[in-house]
C-alpha positions in Angstrom: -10.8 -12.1 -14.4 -8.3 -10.5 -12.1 -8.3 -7.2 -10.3 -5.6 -4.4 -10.2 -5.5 -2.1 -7.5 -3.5 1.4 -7.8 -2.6 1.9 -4.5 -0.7 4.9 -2.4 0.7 4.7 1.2 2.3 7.2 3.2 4.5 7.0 6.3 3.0 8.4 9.6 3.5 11.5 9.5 2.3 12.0 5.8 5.6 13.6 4.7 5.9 10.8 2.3 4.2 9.2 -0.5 4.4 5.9 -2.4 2.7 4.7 -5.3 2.2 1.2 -6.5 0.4 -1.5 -8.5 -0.8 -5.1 -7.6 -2.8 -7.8 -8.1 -3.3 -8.5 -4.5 -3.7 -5.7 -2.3 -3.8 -7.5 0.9 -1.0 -9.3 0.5 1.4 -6.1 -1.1 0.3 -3.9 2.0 1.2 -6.9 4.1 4.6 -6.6 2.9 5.0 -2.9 3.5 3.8 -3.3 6.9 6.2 -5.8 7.4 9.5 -4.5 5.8 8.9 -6.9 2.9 8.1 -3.7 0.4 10.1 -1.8 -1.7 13.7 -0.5 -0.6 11.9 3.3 -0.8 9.3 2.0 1.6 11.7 0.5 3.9 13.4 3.4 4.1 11.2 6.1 4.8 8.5 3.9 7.0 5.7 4.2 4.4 3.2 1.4 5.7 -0.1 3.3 6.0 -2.5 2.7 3.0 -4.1 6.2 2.2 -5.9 5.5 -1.4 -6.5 2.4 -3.9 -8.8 2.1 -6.7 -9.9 -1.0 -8.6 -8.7 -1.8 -12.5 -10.0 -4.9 -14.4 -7.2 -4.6 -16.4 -3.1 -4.5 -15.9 -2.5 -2.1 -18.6 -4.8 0.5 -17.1 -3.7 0.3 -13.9 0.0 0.4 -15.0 -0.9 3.4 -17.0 -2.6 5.6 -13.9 0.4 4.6 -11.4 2.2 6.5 -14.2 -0.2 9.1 -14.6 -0.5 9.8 -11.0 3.6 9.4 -10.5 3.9 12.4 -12.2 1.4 14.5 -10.8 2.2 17.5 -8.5 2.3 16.5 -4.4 -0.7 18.7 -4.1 -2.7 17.3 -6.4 -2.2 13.7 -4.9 -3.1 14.6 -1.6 -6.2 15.9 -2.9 -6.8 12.7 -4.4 -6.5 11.0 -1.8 -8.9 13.1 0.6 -11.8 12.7 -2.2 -11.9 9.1 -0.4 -10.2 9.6 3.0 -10.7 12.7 4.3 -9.3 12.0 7.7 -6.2 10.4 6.1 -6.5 7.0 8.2 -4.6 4.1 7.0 -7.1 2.2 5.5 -5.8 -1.0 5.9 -6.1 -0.9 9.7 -8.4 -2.8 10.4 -7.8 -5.7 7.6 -5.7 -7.8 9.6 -6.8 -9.6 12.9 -6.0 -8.7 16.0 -3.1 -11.4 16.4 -1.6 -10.8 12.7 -1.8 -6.8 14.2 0.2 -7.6 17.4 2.3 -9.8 15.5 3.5 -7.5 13.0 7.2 -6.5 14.5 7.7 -10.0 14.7 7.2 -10.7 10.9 9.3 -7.9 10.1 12.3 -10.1 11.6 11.2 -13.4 9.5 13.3 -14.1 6.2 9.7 -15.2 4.8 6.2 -14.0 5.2 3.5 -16.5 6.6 2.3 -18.5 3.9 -0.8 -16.7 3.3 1.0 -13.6 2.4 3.7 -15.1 0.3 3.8 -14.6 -3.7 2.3 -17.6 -5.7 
């Protein structure tokens, strides 16, 4: 069985705020990271990973990116600081340290590396 993730980022200075769906959170924060996200993303700089939670299934996870899309700014941000009260990126330290240093240069590649491309 597969796993959904609800997932919201924000840019560095937390002015901004993104929400999403996927099936493979590693590889969909990847792509942010590396300019390969959503236009919206590329645009304002939103690469830092601030909340996710776990579905089993699509249609639920589809249902509370909705749900949580139309909520009030306020109320999202206290979402989010129910699980990261410090508002790190939590994705910081999923990537090794040469995938890290590397990540300018992906953002210049037509494709990602293999292991982050779409099946």
């Amino acid at each position: 069985m597969k796993t959904h993730y609800v997932y919201i980022l924000s840019n560095k200075m937390k002015t901004v705020l993104y929400i999403g769906v996927t099936n493979d959170l590693e590889r969909r924060i990847f792509e942010h990271k590396t300019g390969h996200g959503s236009k919206f993303c590329i645009k304002y700089k939103i690469t830092d990973l601030m909340y996710y939670k776990k579905y089993p299934l699509i249609v639920d996870a589809i249902a509370r990116e909705k749900q949580l899309k139309n909520w009030h700014r306020k109320w999202k941000w206290n979402l989010i600081k129910t699980k990261n009260k410090y508002l790190y990126d939590i994705s910081r330290e999923w990537y090794d340290r040469e995938t890290r240093e590397n990540l300018e240069e992906y953002k210049k590649l037509d494709q990602l590396p293999e292991y982050y491309r779409k099946p």
